[in-house]
SEZAVEX-246229 format. One record per residue: residue in three letters; residue number from 1; x, y, z of N, C-alpha, C, O in turn. Coordinates in Angstrom, 3 decimals. Example, Ala and Ser with C-alpha at 12.3 -4.5 7.8 and 13.67 -1.06 7.14 Angstrom:
<rs>
 residu num       nu       nv       nw      cau      cav      caw       cu       cv       cw       ou       ov       ow
    ala   1   13.190   -5.690    7.800   12.300   -4.500    7.800   13.200   -3.300    7.800   14.236   -3.319    8.465
    ser   2   12.850   -2.250    7.080   13.670   -1.060    7.140   12.900    0.030    7.870   13.409    1.138    8.039
</rs>
This chain:
<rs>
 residu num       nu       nv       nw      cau      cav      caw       cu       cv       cw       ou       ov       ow
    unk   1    0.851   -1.184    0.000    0.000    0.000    0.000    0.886    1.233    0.000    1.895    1.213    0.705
    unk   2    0.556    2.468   -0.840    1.596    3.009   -0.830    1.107    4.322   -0.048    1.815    5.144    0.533
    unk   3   -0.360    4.304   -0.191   -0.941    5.791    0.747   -1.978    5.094    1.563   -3.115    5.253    1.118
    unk   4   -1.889    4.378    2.616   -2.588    3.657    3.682   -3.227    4.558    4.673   -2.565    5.185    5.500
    unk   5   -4.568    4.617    4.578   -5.291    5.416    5.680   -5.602    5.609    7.288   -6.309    6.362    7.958
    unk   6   -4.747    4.591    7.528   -4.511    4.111    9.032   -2.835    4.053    9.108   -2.175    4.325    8.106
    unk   7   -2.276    3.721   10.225   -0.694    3.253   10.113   -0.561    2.006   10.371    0.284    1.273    9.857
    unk   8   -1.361    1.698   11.156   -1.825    0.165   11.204   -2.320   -0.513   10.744   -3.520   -0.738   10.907
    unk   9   -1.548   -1.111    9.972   -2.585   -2.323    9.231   -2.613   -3.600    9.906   -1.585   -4.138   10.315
    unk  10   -3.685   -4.060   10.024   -4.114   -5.857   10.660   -3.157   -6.650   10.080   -2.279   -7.137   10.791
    unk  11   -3.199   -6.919    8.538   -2.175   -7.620    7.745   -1.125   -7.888    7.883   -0.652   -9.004    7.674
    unk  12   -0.451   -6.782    8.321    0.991   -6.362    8.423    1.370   -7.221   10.329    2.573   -7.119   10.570
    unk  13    0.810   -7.726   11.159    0.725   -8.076   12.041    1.203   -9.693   11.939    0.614  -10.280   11.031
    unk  14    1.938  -10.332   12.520    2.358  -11.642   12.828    1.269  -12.256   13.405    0.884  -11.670   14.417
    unk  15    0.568  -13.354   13.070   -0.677  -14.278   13.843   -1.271  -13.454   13.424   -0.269  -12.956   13.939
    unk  16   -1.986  -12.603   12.933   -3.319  -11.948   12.460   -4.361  -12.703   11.942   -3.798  -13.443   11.134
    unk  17   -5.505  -12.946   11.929   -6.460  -14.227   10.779   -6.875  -13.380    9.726   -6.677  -12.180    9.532
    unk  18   -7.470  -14.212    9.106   -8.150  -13.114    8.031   -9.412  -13.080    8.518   -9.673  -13.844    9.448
    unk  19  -10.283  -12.338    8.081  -11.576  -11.964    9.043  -12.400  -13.106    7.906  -13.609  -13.131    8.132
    unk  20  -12.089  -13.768    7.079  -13.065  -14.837    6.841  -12.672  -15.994    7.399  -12.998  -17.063    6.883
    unk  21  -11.852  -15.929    8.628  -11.335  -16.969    9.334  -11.126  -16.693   10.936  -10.036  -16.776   11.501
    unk  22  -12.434  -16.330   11.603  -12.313  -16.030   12.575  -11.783  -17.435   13.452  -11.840  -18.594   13.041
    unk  23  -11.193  -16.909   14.935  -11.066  -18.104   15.930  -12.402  -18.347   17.232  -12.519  -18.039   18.418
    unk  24  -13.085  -18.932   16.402  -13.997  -19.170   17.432  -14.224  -19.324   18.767  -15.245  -19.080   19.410
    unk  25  -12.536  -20.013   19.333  -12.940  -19.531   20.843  -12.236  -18.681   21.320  -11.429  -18.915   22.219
    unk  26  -12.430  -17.512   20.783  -11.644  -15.999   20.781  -12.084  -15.509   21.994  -13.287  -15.301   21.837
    unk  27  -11.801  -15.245   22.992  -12.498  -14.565   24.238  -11.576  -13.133   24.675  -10.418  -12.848   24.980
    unk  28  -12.903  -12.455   24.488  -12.260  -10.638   24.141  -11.625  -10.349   25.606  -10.478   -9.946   25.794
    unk  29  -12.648  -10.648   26.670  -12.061  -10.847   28.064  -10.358  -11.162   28.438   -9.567  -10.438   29.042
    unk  30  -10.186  -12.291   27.935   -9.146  -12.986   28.270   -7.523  -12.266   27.181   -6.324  -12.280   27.460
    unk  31   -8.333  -11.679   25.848   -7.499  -10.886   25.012   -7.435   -9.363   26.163   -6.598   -9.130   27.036
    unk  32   -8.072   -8.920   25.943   -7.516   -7.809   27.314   -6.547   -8.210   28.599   -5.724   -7.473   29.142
    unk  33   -6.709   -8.895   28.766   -6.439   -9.203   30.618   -5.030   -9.414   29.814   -4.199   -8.510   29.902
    unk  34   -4.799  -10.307   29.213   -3.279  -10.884   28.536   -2.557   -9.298   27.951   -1.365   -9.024   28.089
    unk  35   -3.140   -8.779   27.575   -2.667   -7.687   26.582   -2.251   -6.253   27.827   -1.232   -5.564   27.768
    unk  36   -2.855   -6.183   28.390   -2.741   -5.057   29.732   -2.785   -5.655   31.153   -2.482   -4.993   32.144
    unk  37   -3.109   -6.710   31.190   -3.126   -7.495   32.557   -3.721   -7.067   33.604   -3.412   -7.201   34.789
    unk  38   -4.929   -6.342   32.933   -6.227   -6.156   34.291   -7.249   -6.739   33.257   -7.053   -7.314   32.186
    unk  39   -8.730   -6.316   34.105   -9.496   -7.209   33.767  -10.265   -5.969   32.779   -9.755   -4.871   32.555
    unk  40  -11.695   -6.466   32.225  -11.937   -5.429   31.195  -12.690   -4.282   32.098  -12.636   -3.139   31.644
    unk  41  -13.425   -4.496   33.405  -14.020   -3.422   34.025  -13.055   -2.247   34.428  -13.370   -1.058   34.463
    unk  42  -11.878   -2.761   34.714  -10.825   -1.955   34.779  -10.190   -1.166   33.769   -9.351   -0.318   34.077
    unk  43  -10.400   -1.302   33.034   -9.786   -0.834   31.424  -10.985    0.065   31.112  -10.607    1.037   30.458
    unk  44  -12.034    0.074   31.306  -13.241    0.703   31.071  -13.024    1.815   32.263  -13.049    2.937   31.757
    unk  45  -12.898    1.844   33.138  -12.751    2.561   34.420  -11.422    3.904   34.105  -11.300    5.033   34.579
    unk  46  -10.631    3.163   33.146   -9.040    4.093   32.920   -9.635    4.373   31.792   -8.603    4.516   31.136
    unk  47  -10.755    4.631   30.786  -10.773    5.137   29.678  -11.447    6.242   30.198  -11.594    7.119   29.346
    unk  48  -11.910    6.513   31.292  -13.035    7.810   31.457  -12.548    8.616   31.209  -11.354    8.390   31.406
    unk  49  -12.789   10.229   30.597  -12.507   11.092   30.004  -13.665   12.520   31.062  -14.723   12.343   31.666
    unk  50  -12.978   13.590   30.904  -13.111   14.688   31.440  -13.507   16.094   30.420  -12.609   16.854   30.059
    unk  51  -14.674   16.272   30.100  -15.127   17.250   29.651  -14.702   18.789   30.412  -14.646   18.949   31.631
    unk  52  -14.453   19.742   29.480  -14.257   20.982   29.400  -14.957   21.535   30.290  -14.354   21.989   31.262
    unk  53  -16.474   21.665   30.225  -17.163   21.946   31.166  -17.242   20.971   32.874  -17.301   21.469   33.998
    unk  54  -17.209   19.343   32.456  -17.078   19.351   33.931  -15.890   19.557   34.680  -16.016   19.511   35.903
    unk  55  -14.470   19.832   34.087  -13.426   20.444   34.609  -13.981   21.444   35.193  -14.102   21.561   36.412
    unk  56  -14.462   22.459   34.108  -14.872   23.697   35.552  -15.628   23.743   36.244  -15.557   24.765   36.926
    unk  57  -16.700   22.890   36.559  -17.105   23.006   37.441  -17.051   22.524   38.178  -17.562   23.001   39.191
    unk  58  -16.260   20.940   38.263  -15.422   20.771   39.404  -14.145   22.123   39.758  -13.111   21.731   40.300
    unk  59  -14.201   22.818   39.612  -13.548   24.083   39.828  -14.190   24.813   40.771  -13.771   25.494   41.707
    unk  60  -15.386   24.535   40.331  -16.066   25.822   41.062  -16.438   25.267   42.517  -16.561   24.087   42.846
    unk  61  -16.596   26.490   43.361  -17.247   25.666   44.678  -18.139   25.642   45.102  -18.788   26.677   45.250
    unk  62  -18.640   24.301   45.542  -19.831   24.202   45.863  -20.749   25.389   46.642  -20.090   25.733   47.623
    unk  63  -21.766   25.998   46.597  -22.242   26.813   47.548  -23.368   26.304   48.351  -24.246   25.467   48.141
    unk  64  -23.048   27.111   49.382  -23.564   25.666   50.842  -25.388   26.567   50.953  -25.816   27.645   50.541
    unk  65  -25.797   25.789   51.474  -27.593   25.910   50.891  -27.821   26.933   52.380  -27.391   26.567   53.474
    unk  66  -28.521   28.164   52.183  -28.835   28.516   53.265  -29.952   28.210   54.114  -31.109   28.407   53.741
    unk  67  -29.652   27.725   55.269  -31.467   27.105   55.792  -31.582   27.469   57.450  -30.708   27.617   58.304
    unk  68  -32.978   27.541   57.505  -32.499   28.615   58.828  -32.916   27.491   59.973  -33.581   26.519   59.615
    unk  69  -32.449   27.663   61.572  -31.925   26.899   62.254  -33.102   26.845   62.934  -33.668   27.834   63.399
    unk  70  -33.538   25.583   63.017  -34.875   25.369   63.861  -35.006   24.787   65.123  -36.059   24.548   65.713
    unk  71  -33.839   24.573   65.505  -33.668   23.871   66.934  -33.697   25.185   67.872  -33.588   24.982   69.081
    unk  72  -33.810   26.285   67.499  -34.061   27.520   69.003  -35.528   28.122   68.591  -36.172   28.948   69.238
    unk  73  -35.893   27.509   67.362  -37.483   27.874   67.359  -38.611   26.982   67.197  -39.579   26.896   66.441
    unk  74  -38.238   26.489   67.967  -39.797   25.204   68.954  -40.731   25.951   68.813  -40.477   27.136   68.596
    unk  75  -42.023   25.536   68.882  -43.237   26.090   69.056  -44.223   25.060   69.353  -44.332   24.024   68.697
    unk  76  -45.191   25.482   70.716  -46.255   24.313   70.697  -46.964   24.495   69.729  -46.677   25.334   68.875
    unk  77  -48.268   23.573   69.661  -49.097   23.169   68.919  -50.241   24.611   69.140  -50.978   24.972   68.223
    unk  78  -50.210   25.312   70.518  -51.021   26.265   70.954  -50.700   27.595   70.025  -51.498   28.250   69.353
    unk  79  -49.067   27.811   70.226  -48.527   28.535   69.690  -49.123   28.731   68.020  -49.641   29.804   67.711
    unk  80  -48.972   27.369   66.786  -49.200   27.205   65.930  -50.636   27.411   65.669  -50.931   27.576   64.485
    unk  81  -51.436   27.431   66.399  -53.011   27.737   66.275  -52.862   29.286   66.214  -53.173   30.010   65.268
    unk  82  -52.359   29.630   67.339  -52.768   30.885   67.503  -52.272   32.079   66.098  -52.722   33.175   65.762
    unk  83  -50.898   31.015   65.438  -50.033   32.053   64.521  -51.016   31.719   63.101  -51.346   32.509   62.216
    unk  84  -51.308   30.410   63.228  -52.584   30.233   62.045  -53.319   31.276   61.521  -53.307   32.049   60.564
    unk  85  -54.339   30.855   63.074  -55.500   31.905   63.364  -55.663   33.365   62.710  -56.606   33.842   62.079
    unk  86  -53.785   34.192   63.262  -53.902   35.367   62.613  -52.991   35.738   61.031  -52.682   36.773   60.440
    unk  87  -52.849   34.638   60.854  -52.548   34.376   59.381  -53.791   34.643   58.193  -54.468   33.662   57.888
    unk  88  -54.042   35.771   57.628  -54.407   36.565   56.839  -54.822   35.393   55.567  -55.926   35.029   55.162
    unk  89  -53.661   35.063   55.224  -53.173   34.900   53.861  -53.494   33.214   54.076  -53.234   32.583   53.052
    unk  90  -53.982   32.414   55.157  -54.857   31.426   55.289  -56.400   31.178   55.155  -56.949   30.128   55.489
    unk  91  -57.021   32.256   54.635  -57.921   32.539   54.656  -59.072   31.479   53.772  -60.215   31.149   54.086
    unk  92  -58.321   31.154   52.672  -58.685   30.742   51.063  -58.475   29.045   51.624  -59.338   28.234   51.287
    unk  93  -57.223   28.555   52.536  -57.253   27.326   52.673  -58.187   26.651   53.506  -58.619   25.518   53.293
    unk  94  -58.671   27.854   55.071  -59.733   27.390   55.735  -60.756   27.111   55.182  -61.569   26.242   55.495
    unk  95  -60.784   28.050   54.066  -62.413   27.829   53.119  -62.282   26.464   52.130  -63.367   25.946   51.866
    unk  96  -61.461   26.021   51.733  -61.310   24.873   51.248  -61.419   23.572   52.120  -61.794   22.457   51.759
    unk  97  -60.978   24.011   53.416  -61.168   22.771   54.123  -62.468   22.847   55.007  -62.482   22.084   55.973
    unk  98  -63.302   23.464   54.860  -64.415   23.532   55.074  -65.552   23.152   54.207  -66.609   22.592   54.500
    unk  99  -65.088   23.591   53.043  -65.908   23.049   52.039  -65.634   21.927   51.252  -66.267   21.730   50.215
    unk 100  -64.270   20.753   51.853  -63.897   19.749   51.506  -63.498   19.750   50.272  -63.449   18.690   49.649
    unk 101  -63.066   21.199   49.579  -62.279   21.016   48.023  -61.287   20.794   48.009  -60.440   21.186   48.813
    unk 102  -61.083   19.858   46.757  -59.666   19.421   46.740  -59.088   20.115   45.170  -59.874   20.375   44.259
    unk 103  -57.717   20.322   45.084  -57.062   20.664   44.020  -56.457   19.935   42.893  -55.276   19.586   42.898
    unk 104  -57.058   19.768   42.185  -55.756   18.583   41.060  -55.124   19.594   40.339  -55.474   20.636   39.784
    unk 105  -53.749   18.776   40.570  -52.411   19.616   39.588  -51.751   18.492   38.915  -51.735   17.416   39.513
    unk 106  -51.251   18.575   37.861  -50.681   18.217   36.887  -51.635   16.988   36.339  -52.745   17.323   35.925
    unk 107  -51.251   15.456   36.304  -51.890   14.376   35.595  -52.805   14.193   36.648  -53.961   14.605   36.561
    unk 108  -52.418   13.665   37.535  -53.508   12.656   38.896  -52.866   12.997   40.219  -52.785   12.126   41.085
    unk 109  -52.459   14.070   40.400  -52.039   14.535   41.987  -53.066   15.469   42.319  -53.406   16.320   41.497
    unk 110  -53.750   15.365   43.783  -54.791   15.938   44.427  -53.961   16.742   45.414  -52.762   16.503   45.558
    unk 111  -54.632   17.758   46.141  -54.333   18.180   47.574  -55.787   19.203   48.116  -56.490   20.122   47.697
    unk 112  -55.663   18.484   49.082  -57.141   19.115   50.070  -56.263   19.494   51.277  -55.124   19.131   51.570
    unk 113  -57.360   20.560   52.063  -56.929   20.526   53.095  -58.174   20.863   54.204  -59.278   21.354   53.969
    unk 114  -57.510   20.356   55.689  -58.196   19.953   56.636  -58.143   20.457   57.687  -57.117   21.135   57.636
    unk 115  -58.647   20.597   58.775  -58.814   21.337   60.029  -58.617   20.399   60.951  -59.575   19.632   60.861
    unk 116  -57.629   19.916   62.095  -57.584   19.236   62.354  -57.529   19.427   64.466  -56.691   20.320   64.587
    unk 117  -57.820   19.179   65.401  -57.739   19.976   66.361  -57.390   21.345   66.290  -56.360   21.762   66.820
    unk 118  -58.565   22.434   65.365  -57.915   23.869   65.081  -56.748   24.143   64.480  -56.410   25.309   64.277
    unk 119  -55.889   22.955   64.076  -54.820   23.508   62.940  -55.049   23.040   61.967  -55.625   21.955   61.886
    unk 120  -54.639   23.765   60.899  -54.960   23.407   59.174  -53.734   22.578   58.593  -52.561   22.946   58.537
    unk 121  -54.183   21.587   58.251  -53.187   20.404   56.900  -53.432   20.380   55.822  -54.594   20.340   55.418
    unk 122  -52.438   20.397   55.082  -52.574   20.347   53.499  -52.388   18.655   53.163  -51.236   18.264   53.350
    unk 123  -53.095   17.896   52.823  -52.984   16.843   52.324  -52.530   16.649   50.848  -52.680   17.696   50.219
    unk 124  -51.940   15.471   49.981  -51.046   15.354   48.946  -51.287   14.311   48.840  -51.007   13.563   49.777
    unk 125  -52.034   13.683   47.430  -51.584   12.314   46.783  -51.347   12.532   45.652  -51.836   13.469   45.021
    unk 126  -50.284   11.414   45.051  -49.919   11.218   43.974  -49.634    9.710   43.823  -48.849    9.120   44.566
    unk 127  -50.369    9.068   42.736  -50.153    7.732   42.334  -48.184    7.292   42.457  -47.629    6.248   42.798
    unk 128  -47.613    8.652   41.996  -46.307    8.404   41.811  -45.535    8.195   43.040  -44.357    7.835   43.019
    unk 129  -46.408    8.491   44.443  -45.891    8.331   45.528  -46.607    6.910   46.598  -47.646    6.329   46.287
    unk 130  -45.827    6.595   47.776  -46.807    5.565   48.166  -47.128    5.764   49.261  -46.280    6.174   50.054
    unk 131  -48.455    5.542   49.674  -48.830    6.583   50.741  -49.119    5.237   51.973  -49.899    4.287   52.035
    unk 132  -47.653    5.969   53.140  -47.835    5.423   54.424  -48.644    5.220   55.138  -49.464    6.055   54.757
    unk 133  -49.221    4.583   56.171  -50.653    5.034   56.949  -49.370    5.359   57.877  -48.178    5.120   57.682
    unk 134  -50.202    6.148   59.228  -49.176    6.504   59.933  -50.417    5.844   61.540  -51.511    5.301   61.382
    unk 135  -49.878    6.085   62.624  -50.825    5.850   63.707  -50.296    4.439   64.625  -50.949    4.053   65.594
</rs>
């Protein structure tokens, strides 16, 4: 060949077959392990490759989630009635749970809500979830 499109040619190789002469009990496994002397999960493991983008953003640093600290703000159940109670902007949910309406959002998820010893619950089903009994 005088302008060969590879540099490697199969041919040109000592023991090579011809591909209308495969070796049937050729085991690709056992051709790796011999050839690099690990096994093939390992060889798969050293081929991983590193994108441009996830370089940088393994660069970047993580930013830590702000969430505010609830262990110095306990509140009874009395407390929670009473902050209900003058909760304005609860107004629309008492009336729903009084009048037992429920909301569907998206395919088949519901939510009602309920009055329960004077505090209000928002209830939630979704087929996509599995619902605990609790008690």
């Amino acid at each position: 060949m005088n302008d060969p499109v590879y540099g490697l040619i199969i041919g040109n190789i000592i023991g090579a077959r011809d591909p209308s002469n495969p070796d049937p009990e050729w085991d690709n496994r056992r051709n790796y392990k011999d050839v690099v002397g690990k096994n093939p999960q390992e060889m798969v493991k050293g081929l991983a490759v590193q994108t441009r983008s996830q370089i940088q953003k393994e660069k970047e640093k993580y930013k830590s989630l702000k969430v505010t600290s609830i262990t110095n703000n306990l509140i009874s159940a009395d407390d929670m009635r009473v902050a209900q109670k003058e909760d304005a902007t609860l107004d629309k949910y008492r009336e729903y749970a009084k009048t037992g309406t429920r909301k569907f959002t998206g395919q088949q998820n519901v939510s009602w809500f309920v009055m329960e010893n004077n505090l209000l619950f928002r209830y939630f089903q979704s087929p996509k979830v599995i619902q605990l009994e609790m008690g």
